[in-house]
C-alpha positions in Angstrom: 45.1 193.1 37.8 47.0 193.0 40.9 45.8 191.4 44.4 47.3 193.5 46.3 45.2 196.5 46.6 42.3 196.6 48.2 38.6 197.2 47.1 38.8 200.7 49.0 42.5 201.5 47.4 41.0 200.8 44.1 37.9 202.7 44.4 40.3 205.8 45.7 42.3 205.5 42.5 39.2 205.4 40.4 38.3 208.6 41.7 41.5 210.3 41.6 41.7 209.3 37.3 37.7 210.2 37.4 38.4 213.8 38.8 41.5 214.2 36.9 40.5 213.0 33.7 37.0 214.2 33.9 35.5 210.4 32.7 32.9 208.3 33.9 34.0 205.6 36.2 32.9 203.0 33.7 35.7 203.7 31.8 38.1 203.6 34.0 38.8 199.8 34.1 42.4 198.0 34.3 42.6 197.7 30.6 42.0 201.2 30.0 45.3 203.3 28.3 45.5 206.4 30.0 46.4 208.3 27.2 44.8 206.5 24.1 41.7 205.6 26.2 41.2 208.3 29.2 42.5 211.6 27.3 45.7 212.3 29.4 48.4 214.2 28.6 51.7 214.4 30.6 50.5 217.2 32.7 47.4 215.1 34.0 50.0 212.2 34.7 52.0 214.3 36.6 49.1 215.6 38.4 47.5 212.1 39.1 51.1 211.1 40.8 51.1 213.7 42.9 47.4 212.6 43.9 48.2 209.7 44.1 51.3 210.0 46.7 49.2 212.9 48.8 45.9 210.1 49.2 47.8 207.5 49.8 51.0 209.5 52.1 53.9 207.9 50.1 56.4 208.8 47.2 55.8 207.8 43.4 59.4 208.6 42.1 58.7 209.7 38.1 60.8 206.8 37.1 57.6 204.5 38.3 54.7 207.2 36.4 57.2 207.0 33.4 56.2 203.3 33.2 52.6 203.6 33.8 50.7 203.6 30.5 47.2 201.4 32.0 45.1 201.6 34.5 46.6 198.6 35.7 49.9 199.5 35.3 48.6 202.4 37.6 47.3 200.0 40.0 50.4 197.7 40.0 53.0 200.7 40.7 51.1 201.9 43.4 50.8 198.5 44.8 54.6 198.3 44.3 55.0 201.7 46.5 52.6 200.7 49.6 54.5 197.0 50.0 57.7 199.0 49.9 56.2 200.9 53.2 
């Protein structure tokens, strides 16, 4: 997992995949596949970007979400965006 995000940015994500995937937050751990593991389907991972760019008030460009395929991945892209601020 990344070390850039903080323990309050990762807790925010964990909620944004918990309401938008409807699972508990146990699963939702860096190893997780968010397809394979957490049920979603393209629309949730469009959905989940979107979240993720109004909580954290910057732009996750589809090329990034195409990439995603983990939770950590997840974490990692976002990561990516907010040092690009």
């Amino acid at each position: 997992m990344n070390s850039i995000l903080s323990a309050e940015n990762i807790e925010k994500v964990q909620e944004i995949l918990v309401q938008q995937l409807a699972v508990e937050r146990t699963q939702v751990v860096p190893e997780a596949d968010l397809v394979a593991d957490l049920g979603a389907d393209s629309l949730d991972l469009v959905e989940i970007g979107i979240t993720a760019e109004e909580t954290f008030n910057l732009t996750m460009p589809d090329e990034d979400m195409e990439k995603v395929r983990t939770v950590g991945d997840f974490y990692e892209a976002l990561a990516a965006r907010i040092l690009d601020r």
